[in-house]
ROSE-338846 format. One record per residue (C-alpha): residue number from 0; z negated, x, y. Coordinates in steps of 0.2 Angstrom, whole numbers. Layout:
N
atom resi=NUM	z=Z	x=X	y=Y
...
END
This chain:
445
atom resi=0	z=46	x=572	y=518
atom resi=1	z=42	x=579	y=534
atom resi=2	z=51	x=597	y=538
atom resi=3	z=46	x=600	y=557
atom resi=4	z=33	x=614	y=562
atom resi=5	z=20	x=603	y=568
atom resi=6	z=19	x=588	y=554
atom resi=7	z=2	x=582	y=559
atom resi=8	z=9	x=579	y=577
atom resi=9	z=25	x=572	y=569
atom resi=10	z=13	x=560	y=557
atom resi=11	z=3	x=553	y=570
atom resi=12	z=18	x=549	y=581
atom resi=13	z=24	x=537	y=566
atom resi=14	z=9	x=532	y=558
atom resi=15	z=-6	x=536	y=569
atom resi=16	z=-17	x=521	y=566
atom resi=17	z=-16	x=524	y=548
atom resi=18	z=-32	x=533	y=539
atom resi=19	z=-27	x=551	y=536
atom resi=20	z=-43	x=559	y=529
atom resi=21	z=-62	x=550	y=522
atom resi=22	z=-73	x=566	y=525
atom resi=23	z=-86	x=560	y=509
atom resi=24	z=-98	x=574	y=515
atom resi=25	z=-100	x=569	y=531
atom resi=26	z=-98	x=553	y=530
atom resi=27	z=-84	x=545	y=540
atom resi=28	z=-66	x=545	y=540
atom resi=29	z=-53	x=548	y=554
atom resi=30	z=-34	x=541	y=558
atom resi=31	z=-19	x=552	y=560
atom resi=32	z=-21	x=549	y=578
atom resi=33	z=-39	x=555	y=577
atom resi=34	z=-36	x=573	y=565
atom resi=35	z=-23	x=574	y=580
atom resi=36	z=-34	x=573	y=595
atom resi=37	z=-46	x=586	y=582
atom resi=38	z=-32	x=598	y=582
atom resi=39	z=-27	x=599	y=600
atom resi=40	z=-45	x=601	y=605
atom resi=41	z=-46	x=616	y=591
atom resi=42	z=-30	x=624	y=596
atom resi=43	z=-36	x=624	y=616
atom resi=44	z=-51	x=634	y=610
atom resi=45	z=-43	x=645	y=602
atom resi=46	z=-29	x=647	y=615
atom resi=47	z=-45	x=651	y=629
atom resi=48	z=-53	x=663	y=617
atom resi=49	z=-37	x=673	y=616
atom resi=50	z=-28	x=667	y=599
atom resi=51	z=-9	x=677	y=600
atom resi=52	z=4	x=670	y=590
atom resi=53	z=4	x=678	y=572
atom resi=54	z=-14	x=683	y=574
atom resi=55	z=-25	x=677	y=560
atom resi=56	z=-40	x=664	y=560
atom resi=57	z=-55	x=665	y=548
atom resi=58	z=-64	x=651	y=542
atom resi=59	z=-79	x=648	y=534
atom resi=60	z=-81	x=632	y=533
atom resi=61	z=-82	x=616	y=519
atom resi=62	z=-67	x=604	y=514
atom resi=63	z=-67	x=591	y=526
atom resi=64	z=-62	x=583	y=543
atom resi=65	z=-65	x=600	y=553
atom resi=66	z=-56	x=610	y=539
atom resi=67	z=-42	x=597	y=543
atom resi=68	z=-42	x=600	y=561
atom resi=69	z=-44	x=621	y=561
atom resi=70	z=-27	x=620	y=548
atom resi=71	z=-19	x=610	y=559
atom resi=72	z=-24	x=619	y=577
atom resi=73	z=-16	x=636	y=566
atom resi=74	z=0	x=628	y=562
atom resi=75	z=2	x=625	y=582
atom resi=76	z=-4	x=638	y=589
atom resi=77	z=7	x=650	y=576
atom resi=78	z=-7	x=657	y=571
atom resi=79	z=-11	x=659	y=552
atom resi=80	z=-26	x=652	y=546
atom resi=81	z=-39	x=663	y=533
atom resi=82	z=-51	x=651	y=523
atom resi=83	z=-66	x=658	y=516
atom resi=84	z=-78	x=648	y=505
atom resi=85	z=-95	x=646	y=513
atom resi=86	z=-103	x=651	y=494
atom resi=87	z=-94	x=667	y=496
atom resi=88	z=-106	x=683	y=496
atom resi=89	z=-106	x=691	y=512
atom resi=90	z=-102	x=708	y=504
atom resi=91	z=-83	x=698	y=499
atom resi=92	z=-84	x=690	y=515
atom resi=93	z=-86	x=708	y=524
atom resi=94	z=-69	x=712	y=513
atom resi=95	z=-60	x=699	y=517
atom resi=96	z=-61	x=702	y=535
atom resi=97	z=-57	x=720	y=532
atom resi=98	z=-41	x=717	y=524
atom resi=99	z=-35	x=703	y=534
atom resi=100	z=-41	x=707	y=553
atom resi=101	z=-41	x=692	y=559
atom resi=102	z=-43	x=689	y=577
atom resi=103	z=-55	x=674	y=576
atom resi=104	z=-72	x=669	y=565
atom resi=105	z=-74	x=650	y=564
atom resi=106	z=-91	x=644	y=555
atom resi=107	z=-102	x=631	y=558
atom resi=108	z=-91	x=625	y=570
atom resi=109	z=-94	x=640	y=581
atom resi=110	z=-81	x=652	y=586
atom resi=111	z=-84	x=669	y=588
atom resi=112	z=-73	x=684	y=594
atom resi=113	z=-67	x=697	y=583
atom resi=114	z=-65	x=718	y=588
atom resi=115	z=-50	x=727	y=582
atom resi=116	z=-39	x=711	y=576
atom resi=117	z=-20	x=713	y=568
atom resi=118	z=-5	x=702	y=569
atom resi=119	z=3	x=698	y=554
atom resi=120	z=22	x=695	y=552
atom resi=121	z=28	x=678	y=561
atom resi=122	z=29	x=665	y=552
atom resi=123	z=12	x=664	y=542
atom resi=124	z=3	x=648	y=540
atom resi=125	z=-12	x=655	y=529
atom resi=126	z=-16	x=668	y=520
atom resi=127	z=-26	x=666	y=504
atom resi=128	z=-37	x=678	y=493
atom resi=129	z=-34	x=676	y=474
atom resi=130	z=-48	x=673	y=463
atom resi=131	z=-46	x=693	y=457
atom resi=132	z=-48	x=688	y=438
atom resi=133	z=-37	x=702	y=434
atom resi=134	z=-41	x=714	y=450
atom resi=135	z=-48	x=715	y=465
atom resi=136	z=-43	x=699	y=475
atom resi=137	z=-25	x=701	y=484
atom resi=138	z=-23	x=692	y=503
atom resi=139	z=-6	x=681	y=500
atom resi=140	z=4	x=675	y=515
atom resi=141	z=10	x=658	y=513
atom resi=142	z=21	x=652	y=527
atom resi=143	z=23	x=633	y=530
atom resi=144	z=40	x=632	y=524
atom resi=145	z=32	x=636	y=508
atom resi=146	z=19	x=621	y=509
atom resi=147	z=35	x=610	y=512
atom resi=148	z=44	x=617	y=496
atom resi=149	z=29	x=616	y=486
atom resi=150	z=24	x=597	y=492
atom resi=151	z=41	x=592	y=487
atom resi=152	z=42	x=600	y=469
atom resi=153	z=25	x=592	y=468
atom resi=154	z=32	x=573	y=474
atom resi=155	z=47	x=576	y=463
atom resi=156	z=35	x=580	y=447
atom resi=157	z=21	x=566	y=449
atom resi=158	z=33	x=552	y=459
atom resi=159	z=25	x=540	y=468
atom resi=160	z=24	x=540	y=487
atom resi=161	z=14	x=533	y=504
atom resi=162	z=4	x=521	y=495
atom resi=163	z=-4	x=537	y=486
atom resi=164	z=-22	x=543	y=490
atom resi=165	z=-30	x=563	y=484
atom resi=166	z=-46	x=566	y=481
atom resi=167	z=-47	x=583	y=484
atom resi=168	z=-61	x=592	y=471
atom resi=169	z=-54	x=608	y=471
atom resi=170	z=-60	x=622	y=484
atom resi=171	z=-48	x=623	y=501
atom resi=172	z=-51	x=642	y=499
atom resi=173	z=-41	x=642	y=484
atom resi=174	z=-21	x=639	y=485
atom resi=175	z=-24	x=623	y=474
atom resi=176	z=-35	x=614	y=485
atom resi=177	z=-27	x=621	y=502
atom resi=178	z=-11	x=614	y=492
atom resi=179	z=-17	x=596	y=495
atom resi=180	z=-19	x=593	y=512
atom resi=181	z=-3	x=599	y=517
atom resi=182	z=4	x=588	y=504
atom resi=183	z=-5	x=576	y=513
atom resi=184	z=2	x=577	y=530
atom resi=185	z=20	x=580	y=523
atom resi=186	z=18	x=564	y=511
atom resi=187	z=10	x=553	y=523
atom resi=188	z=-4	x=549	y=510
atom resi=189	z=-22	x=549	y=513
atom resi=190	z=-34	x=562	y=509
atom resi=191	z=-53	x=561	y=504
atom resi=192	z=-64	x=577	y=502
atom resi=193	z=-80	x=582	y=497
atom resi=194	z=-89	x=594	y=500
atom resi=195	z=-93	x=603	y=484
atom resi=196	z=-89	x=594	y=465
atom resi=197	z=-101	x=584	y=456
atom resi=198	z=-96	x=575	y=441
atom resi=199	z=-105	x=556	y=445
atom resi=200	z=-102	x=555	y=465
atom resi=201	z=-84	x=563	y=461
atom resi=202	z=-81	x=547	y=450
atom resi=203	z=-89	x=532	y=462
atom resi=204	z=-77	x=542	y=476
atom resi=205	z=-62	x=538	y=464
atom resi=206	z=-68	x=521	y=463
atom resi=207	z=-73	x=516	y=480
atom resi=208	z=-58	x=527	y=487
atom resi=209	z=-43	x=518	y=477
atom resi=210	z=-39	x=537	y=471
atom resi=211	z=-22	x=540	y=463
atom resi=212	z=-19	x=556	y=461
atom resi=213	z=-31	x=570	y=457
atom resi=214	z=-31	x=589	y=454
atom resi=215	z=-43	x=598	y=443
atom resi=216	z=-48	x=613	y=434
atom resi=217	z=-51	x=606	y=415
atom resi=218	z=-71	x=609	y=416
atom resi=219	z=-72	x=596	y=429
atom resi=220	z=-62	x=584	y=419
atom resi=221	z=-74	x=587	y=405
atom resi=222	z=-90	x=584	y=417
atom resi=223	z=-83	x=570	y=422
atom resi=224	z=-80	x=562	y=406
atom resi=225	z=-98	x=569	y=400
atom resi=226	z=-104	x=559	y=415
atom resi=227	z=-95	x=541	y=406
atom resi=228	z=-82	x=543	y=419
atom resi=229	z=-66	x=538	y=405
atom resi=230	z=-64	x=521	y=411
atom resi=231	z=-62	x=525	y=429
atom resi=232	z=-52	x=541	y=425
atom resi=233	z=-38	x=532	y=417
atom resi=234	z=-34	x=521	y=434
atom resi=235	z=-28	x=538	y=442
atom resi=236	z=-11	x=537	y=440
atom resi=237	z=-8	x=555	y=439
atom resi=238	z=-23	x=569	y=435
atom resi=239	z=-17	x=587	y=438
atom resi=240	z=-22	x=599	y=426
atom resi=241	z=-22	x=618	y=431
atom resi=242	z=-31	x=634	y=436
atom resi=243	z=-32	x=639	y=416
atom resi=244	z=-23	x=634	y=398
atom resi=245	z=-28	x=619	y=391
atom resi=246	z=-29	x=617	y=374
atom resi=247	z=-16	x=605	y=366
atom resi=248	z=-28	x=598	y=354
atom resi=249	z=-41	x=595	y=371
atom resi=250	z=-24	x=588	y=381
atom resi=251	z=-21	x=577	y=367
atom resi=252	z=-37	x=571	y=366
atom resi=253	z=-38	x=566	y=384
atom resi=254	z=-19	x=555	y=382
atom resi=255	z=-28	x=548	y=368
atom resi=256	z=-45	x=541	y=378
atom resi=257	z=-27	x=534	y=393
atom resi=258	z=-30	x=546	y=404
atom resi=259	z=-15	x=552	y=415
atom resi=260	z=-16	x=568	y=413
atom resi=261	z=-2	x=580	y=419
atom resi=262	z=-5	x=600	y=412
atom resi=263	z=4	x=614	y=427
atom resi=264	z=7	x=630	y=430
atom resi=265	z=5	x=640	y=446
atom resi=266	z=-2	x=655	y=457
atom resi=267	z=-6	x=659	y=474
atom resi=268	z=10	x=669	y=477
atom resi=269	z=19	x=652	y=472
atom resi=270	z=9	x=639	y=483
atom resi=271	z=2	x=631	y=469
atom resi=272	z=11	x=624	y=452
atom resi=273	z=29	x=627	y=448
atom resi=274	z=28	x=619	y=432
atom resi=275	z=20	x=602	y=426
atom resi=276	z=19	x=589	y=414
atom resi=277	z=26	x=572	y=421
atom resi=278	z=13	x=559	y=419
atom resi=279	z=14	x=550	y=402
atom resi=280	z=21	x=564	y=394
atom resi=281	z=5	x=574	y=390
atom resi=282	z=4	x=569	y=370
atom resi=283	z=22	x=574	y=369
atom resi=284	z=21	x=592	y=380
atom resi=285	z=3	x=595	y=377
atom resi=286	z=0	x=614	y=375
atom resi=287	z=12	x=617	y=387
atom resi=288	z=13	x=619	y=405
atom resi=289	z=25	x=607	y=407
atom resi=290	z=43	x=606	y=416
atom resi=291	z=48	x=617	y=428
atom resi=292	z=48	x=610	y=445
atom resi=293	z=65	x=605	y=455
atom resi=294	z=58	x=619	y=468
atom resi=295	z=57	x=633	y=458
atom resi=296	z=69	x=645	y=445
atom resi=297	z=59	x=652	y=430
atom resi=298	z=66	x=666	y=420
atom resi=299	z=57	x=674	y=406
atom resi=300	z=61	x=695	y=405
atom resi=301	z=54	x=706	y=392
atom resi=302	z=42	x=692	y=390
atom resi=303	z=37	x=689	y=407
atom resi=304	z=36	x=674	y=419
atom resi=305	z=45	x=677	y=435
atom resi=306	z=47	x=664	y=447
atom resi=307	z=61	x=664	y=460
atom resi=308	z=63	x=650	y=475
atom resi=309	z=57	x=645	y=491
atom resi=310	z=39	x=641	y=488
atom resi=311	z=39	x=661	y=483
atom resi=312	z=24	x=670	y=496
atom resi=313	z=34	x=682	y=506
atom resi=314	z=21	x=695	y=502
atom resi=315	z=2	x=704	y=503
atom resi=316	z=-7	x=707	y=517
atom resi=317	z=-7	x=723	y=509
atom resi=318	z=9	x=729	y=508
atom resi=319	z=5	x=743	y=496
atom resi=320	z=0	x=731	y=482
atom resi=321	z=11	x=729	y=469
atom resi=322	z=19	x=719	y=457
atom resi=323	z=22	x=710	y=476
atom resi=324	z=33	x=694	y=480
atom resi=325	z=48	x=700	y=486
atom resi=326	z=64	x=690	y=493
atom resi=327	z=57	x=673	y=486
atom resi=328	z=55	x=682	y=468
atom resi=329	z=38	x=687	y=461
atom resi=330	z=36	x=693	y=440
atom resi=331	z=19	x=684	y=438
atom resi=332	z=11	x=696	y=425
atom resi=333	z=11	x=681	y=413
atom resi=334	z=18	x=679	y=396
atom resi=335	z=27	x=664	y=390
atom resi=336	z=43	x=656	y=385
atom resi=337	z=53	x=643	y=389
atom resi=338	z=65	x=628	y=381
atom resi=339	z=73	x=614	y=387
atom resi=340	z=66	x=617	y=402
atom resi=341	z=49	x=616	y=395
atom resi=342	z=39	x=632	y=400
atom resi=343	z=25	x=639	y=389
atom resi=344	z=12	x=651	y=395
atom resi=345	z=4	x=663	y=382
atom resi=346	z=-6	x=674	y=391
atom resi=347	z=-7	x=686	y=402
atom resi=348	z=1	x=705	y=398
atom resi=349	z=-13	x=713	y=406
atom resi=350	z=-24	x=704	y=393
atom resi=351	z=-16	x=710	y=377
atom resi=352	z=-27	x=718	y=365
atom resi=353	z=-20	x=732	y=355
atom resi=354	z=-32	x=733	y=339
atom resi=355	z=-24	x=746	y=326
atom resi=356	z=-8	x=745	y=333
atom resi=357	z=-8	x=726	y=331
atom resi=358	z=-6	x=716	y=347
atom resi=359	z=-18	x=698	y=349
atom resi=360	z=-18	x=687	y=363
atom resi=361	z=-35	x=682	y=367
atom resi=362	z=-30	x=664	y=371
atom resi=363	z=-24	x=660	y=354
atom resi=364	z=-42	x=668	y=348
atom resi=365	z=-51	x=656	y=360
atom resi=366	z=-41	x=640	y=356
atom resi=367	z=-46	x=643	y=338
atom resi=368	z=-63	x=645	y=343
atom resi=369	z=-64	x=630	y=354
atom resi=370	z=-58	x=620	y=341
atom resi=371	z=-74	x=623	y=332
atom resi=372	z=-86	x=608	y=331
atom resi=373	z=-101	x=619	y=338
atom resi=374	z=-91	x=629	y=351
atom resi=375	z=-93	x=621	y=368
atom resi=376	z=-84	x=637	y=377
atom resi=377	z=-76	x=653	y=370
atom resi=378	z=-69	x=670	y=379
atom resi=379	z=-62	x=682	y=371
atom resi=380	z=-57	x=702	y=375
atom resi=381	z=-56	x=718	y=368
atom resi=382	z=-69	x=731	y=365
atom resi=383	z=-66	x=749	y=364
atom resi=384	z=-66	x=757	y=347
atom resi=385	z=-63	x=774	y=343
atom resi=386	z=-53	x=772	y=326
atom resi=387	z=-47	x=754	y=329
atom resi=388	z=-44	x=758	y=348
atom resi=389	z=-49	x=739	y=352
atom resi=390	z=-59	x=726	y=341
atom resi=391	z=-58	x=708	y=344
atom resi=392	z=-74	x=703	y=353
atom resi=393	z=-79	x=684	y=356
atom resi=394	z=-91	x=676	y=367
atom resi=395	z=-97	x=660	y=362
atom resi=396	z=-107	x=646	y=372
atom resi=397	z=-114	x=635	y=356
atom resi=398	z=-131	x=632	y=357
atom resi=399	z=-130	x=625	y=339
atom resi=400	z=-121	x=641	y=333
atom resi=401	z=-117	x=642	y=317
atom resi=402	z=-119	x=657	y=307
atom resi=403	z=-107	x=671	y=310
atom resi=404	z=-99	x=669	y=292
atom resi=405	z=-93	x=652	y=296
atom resi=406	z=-86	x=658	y=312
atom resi=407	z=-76	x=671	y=302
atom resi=408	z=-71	x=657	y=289
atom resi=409	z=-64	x=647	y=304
atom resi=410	z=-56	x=660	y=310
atom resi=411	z=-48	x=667	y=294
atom resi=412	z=-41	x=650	y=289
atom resi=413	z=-32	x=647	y=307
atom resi=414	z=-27	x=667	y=310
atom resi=415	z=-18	x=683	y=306
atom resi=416	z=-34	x=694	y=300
atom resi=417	z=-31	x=707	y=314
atom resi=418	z=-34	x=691	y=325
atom resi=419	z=-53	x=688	y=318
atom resi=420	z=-65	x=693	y=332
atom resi=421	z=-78	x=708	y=326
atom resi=422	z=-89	x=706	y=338
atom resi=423	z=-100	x=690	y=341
atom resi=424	z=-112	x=689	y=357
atom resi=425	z=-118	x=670	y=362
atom resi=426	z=-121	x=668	y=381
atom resi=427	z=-128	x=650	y=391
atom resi=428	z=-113	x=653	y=401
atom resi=429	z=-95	x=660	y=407
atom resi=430	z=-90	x=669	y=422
atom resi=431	z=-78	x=658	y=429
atom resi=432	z=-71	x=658	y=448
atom resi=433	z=-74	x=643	y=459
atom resi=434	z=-56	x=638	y=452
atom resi=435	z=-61	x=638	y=434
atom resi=436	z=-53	x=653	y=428
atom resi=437	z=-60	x=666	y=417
atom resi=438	z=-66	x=680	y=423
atom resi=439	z=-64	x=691	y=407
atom resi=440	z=-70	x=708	y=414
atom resi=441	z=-85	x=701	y=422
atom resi=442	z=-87	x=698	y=401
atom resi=443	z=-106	x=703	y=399
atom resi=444	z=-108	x=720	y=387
END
């Protein structure tokens, strides 16, 4: 595993004929040597447009070779780079560059000035904006060493080496897709992007590609086996699983169709997982988020998940935010438990609801509800209630719902009676961020 301050320059230098990234949206793919050349060319641009060391580079641009390059140019020149997806509305782009205050605005290729920019502390690679599922979205630094850490606790969890391929699905704006092509560099294993997921041309890329290792959020995985896509899914020797719970019973169903997958457990302020579920063990641990990583300490207080170690962010852009990292520690806000080193997550504190002084997890509610034959997608939160304080409200996507007594009789038969939702509303869809989590306050009324 690679441990130097420029890996791309360090991987070209040992293996620079070697394919390093197939750029599916574009069209071609480049060498190690090539995303090289890409890079230095980047970094001399930003270095005559006035780039300073520890000032911050935004970019709004689509997974591919370019991403690759603008990466690796802020790895060289020191500076830390700022992904912003191109879907994002410009009111959340306006935000972003706000908060951050970068020096640079790379889109379309073109790079444009900006006035009044801020240095951060040395050091950063990137800084990434979390989805905001449970408040407005935070800007997290992540310095390289904490890509290195992270890309080692990742090798150390799936195995396998070089002869390895990703298919990268998941946003780059997003620490889980960001995530991947460092571990590409640091691995030596090639990397193919698209531009945007699509259940049918993400499967002939698996195909055509040799893909061997994937990352997903579990709505992809089940668009792609809507799509017939079982049979080429099971030759990926390893499928991460993350940005949400899956449900065991779902986990166990996907083992059972021989598919590799391997359940995880991550944040931003982590870079990416810090616990998983070793390939072949997903029938065994399904319903958990696996083991923790060889990187990473996880303690549970009061019921919380806080995660010590190197892959730890050293902190927000903000540095008034809080619960914040601090000195490689971070208490993630989430509940769970842990045996055997086996960590389960149980929800989010923040998510709690309190109905007549009875607490409920919504995702204990919602794994019930999933479970139902005519339930497709289930979300469930609290609704203010002047006796009760909260009820139990659940939205359903079923377009063959069934009548709201059965849904009670489910419920009853699986759950404590405070735990039976109230309130029913059907909806066509969830909010979900581009990662594929929940966004339960943008919950419809």
């Amino acid at each position: 595993m690679l441990t130097v301050s420029d890996p791309l320059r360090e991987v070209a230098r040992r293996h620079g004929p070697r394919r390093a990234l197939a750029d599916r949206g574009a069209g071609y793919w480049v060498s190690w040597f090539d995303l090289d050349g890409l890079a230095h060319a980047w970094a001399r641009r930003f270095e005559a447009a006035g780039l300073q060391p520890g000032e911050r580079v935004a970019v709004v641009e689509p997974a591919g070779v370019r991403f690759a390059a603008l990466l690796h140019a802020c790895l060289r020149t020191g500076s830390a780079l700022v992904p912003i997806s191109p879907r994002a509305p410009l009111p959340e782009v306006a935000r972003i560059l706000a908060d951050c205050r970068p020096r640079l605005l790379v889109r379309r290729g073109q790079v444009e000035a900006l006035a009044g920019p801020a240095a951060g502390p040395p050091g950063d690679a990137c800084v990434i904006y979390t989805s905001g599922t449970t408040s407005a979205a935070k800007g997290v630094r992540l310095t390289l060493a904490n890509h290195v850490a992270s890309a080692e606790g990742c090798r150390a969890g799936l195995g396998g080496g070089e002869s390895d391929r990703w298919l990268l699905l998941l946003s780059p704006h997003h620490v889980g897709g960001l995530a991947i092509f460092m571990r590409s560099v640091l691995g030596n294993q090639p990397l193919v992007t698209m531009a945007a997921f699509d259940a049918e041309p993400a499967l002939a890329a698996i195909a055509q590609e040799h893909v061997t290792l994937l990352s997903v959020v579990p709505t992809m995985l089940i668009q792609m086996l809507a799509a017939g896509g079982a049979e080429t899914l099971s030759g990926v020797r390893a499928i991460l699983v993350g940005g949400g719970p899956a449900p065991a019973a779902q986990v166990r169903e996907w083992a059972a169709l021989g598919l590799n997958v391997c359940p995880s457990y991550g944040l931003t302020e982590t870079c990416s997982q810090v616990a998983t579920v070793p390939p072949g063990r997903a029938g065994e641990l399904a319903g958990t988020a696996g083991m923790v990583a060889s990187h990473a300490t996880i303690s549970i207080e009061a019921g919380e998940i806080v995660v010590a170690g190197p892959s730890v962010s050293p902190g927000y852009v903000n540095t008034d935010l809080s619960p914040r990292p601090e000195a490689g520690r971070f208490p993630t806000g989430d509940l769970g438990s842990l045996a055997g080193g086996v960590l389960t997550v149980t929800g989010r504190r923040d998510d709690a609801i309190i109905s007549g002084g009875e607490n409920v997890r919504p995702e204990e509610v919602e794994e019930v509800l999933r479970a139902h034959p005519a339930v497709v997608d289930a979300a469930v939160a609290g609704i203010p209630d002047p006796t009760w304080g909260e009820l139990v409200g659940a939205w359903l996507v079923a377009p063959r719902a069934p009548p709201v007594a059965e849904l009670e009789a489910w419920c009853r038969a699986r759950l404590a009676p405070f735990k039976v939702p109230r309130r029913w509303r059907l909806v066509q869809t969830l909010p979900r961020s581009r990662g594929g989590k929940l966004l339960r306050r943008q919950l419809p009324d």
